[in-house]
N, C-alpha and C positions, 0 to 999 in steps of 0.2 A: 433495521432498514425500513423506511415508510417515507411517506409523503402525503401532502393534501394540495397540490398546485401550488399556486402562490398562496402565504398562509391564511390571506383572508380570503380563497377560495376554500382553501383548505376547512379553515373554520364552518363554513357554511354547507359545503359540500357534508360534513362530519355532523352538522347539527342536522341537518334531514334526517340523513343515514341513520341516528341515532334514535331518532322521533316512531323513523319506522319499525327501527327492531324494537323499539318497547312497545309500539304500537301489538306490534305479532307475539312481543314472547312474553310482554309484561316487564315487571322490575323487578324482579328477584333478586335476593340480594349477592353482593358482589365477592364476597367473603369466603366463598369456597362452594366451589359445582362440580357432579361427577359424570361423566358420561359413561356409556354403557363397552363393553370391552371391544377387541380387537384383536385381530392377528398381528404376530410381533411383525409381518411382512409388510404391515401398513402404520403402525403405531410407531411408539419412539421406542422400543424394541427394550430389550433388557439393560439395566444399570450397571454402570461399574467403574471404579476409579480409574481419573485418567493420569499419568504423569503430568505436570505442569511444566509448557510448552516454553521454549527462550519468547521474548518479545517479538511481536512480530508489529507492521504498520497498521494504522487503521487507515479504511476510505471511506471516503462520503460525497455524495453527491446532493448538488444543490440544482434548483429549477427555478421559470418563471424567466425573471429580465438576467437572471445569473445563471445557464446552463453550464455548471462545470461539475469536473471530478479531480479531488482533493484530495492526496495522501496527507496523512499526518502522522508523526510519531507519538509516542502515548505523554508524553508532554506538550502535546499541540501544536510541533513545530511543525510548517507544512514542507513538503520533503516534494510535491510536484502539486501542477496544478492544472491541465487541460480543459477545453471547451468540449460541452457534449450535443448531442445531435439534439435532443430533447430533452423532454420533460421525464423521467423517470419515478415511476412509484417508488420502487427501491432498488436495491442494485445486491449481486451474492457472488460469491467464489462458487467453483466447483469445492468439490472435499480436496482437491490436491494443488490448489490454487491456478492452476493453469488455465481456466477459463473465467472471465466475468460477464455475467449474467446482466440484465437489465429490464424490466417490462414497463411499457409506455403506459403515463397516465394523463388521465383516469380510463384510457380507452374511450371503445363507444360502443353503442348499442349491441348486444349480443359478440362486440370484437373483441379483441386483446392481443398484445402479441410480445412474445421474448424474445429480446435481442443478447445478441453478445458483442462484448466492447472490447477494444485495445485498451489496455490498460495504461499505456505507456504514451497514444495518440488521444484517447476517448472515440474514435473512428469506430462506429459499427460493423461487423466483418459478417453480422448474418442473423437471421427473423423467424422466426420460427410461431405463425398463429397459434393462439392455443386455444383447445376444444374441451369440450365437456361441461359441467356442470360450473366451472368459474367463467367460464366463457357468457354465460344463461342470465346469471348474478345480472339485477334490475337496479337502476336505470342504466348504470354500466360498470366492467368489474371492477373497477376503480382500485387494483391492486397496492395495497400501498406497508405490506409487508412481503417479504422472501428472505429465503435462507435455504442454503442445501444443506441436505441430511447427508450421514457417516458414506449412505449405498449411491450416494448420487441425485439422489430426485429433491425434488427442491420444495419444501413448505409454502405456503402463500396466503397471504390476509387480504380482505377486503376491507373499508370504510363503508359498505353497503350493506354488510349483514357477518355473522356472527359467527358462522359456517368459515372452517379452516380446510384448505385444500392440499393437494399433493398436487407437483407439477411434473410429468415427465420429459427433461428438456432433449431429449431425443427425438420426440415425437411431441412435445406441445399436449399431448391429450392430460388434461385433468380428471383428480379425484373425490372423492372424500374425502380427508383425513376423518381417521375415529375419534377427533377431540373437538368441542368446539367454546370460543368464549362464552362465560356466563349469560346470564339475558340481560340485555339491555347493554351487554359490550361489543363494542366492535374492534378490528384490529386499529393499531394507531400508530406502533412502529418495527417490530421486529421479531424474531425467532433467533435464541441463541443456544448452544448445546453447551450445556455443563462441564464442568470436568467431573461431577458427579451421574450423569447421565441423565440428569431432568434437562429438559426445554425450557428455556427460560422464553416467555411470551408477554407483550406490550400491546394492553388495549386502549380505551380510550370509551370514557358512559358521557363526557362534558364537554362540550365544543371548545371551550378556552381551561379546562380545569387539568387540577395532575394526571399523568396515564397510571393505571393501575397495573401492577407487575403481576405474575401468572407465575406459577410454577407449574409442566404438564409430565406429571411422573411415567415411568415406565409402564404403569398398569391401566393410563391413558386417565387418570382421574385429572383436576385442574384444582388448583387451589392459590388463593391472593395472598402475598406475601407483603403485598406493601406497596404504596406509592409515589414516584419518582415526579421532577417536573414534566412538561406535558412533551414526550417526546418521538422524534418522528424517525429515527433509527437507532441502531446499535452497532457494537463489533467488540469480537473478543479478542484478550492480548496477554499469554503467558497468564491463563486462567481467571483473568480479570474483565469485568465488563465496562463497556464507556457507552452512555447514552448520549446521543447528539437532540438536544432539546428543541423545540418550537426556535425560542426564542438565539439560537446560535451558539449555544453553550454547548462543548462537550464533557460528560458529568461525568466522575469515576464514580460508581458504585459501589462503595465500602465494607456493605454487608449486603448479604443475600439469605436472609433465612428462610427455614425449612417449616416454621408455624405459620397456621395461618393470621395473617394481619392484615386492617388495610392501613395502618400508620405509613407515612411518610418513612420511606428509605432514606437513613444517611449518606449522604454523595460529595464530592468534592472536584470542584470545577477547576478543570486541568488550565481549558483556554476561553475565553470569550471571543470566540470571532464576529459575532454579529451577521453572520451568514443563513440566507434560507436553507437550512437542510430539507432535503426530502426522502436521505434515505442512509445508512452506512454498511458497511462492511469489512470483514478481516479476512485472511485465508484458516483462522484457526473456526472458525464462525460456527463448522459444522462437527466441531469436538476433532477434530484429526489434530497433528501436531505438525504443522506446514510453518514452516519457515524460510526465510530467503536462504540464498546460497546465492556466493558470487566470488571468483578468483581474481588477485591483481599479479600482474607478470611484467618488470621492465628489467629492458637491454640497449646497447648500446652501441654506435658505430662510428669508430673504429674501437675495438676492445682496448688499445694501446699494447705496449708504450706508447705513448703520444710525443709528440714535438711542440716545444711553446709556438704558438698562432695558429695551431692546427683546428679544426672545428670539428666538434663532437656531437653528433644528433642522438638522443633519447627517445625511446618509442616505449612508452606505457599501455597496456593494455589492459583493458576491464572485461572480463566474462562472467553473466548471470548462468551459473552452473546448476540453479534450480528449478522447480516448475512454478514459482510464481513470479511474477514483476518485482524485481529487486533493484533497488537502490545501492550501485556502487562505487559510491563514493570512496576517496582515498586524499592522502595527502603525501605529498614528495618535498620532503627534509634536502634543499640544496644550500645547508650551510656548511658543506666540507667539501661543496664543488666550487661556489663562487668568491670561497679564498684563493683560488689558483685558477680561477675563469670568469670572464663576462659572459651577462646572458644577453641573446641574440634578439635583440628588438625586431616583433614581429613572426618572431618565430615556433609561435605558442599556437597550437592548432587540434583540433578536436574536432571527430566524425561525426559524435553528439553530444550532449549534453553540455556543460559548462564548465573550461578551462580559466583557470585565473593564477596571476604570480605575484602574490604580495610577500614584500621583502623578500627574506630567501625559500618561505615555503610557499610550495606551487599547489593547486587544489582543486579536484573536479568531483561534479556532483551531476548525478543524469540519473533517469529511470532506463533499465532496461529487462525485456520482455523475458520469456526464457530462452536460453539458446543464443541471447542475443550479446555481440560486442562492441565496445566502443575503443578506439585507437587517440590516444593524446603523442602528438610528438614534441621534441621544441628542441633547440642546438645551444651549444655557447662555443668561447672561443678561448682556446686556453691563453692566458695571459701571457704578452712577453716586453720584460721579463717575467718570469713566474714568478713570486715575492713569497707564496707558500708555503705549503709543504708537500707540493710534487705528487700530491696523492689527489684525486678526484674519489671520494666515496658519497653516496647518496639511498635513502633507501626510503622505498614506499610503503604506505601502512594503509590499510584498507579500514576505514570508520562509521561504517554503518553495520547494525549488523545482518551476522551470516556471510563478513566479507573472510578471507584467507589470503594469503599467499599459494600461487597454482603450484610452487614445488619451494623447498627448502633453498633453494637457492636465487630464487628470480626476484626478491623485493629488496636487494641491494645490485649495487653497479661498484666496482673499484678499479679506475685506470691509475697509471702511473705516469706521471711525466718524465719524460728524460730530464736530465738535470745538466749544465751548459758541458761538464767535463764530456759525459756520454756523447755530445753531439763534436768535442774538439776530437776527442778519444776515434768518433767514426772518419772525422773530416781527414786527421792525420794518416791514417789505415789508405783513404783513397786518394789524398792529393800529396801528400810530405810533408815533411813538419814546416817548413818555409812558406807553407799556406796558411793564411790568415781567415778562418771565415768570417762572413761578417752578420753580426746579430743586433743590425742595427733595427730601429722601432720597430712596433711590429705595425702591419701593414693595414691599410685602410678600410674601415669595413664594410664600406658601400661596395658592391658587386660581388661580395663572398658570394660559394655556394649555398643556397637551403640546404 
């Protein structure tokens, strides 16, 4: 997660930045630096294997004349896409993906401040200045890394200096962290937590040149493992990292080793959007194992038996059953409803996100918050004559993941039609058999009810 404004501020802004910290620390080399130790209540605390997490989305946000925020899945496909209020340095999950974070860049003089975003709107919901020693950071903090840690507090890089901080997003007050980039690096894009429990860290010694990758081990030492294109975030996905490059490329990083090197990391570019990144993020970002949840539930009215030309309304429902912004998408199989039914022009409607009926599968796709639902309805009209086979069945499948079915029973529908005997069989019972009923056309569909 990083940024430098638009990227040829970006560039310039990063060539000072860089002028001065070699100016102060010199050039030492980039290959491997150790700092001095730390308490595990400040540091990246003790290592240890994590399970490898299902897939979860990556985000990214982009700045300049493109203010947005981008879901993508780990194949690059974008899954939503919102306008944001600003310019963001970088953008972070909490650990349980329930809150996304945001800090403005470059800031100013002695300011700074973290927002928190709708994930779902990009709408800022609250500010929080921040104090302390990133606050201090000259000409200004120009934050343009974050990531939260396992306990919640959030890591933070500057383009201005070299020095990595702790953010406490309760109270905005900044720290130390006990680790800082080599000399003559600055942050460039990101903080990512391992499944092996090292910090993976993205700096940046060349104003257009590759970022160099960091490994920051548990005993707070730092060491370079190699460098990627020049990139300005990251996010993790089911144990795998994706760098979002300068240039709009989002990179899968194919190997991450544990010696020191500054060789070029093998990578593999999922997507080329061509987009300004300035920052990314995942809900897995801070090593937890957060994944979406989201149930799909459809029912129907009337249950039947039905009568030919009777109209049937469908109510589908989607619930994000998780704590972070899930994508629940679904699709609805009505090819064993529309052998024995029209569907009702007009009658396709959705409380958010995006309802569509091509041929016989229907299909919706929306972000929603946590907690949050969305309602698809739509009708048809049983055919008459029925030409079928008397049965209405349909059933919903939920396609993104972390989607379910909310109980074993709610992601199929099956009505039955009466069949012409059942309706002679009732008419006889109430009129005599010398009654004829009549089952002539069926009737006109302008002024049905919705």
């Amino acid at each position: 997660m990083a940024c430098y404004g638009q990227n040829s501020l970006r560039r310039v802004l990063t060539g000072a930045a860089i002028g001065l910290v070699l100016a102060v620390t010199g050039s030492a080399g980039l290959a491997q630096a150790q700092t001095g130790t730390a308490s595990a209540a400040t540091g990246v605390g003790a290592s240890k294997a994590r399970a490898v997490c299902p897939p979860t989305p990556l985000w990214a946000n982009t700045g300049g004349n493109d203010q947005r925020l981008i879901q993508y899945d780990t194949t690059g496909n974008t899954l939503s896409n919102v306008p944001l209020a600003r310019d963001y340095g970088d953008i972070a999950f909490s650990p349980n993906g329930s809150t996304l974070y945001g800090v403005d860049f470059p800031g100013s003089a002695g300011a700074t401040t973290l927002y928190t975003i709708n994930p779902v709107t990009g709408a800022e919901t609250a500010g929080q200045p921040i104090s302390g020693p990133l606050a201090a950071v000259t000409s200004t903090p120009a934050v343009n890394g974050l990531t939260a840690r396992a306990d919640g507090m959030l890591i933070a890089g500057s383009f201005n200096t070299s020095q990595i901080f702790l953010i406490d997003p309760a109270t905005g007050v900044s720290t130390l962290f006990p680790v800082s980039f080599p000399a003559g690096v600055v942050s460039a894009g990101d903080f990512i937590t391992l499944d092996d429990g090292d910090v993976l860290a993205f700096g940046t010694s060349d104003v257009a040149g590759p970022s160099p990758v960091f490994r920051i081990r548990p005993d707070n030492t730092i060491v370079q493992i190699g460098t990627v294109p020049q990139t300005f975030g990251a996010a993790k996905s089911a144990g795998s990292v994706y760098a979002f490059a300068s240039n709009g490329d989002i990179n899968l990083l194919t190997s991450l080793p544990t010696t020191p090197s500054t060789s070029p990391l093998p990578v593999t570019t999922v997507e080329a959007t061509g987009r300004g990144f300035y920052g990314a993020t995942s809900a897995q970002d801070s090593g937890s194992c957060v994944v979406p949840a989201y149930t799909v539930a459809k029912s129907a009215s009337p249950t039947g038996p039905v009568n030919e030309g009777n109209t049937i309304t469908y109510r589908l429902t989607v619930t994000n059953t998780g704590t972070v912004a899930a994508n629940g998408d679904f699709t609805d199989d009505l090819s064993d409803v529309l052998d024995d039914a029209t569907f009702v022009p007009g009658s396709l409607t959705s409380t958010s996100g995006s309802a569509n009926l091509a041929g016989n599968t229907l299909t919706w796709t929306g972000t929603l918050a946590p907690g949050g639902t969305a309602t698809v309805t739509y009708q048809v009209w049983v055919d008459t004559p029925d030409r079928g086979d008397h049965t209405l069945v349909n059933y919903v499948a939920p396609t993104a993941p972390g989607g379910s079915c909310s109980s074993a029973r709610t992601c199929s529908v099956t009505i039955h039609v009466k069949k012409r005997h059942d309706h002679k069989d009732c008419d006889e019972h109430e009129h005599g058999h010398g009654h004829q009923p009549g089952h002539g056309g069926r009737p006109g569909r302008e002024g049905r009810a919705a």
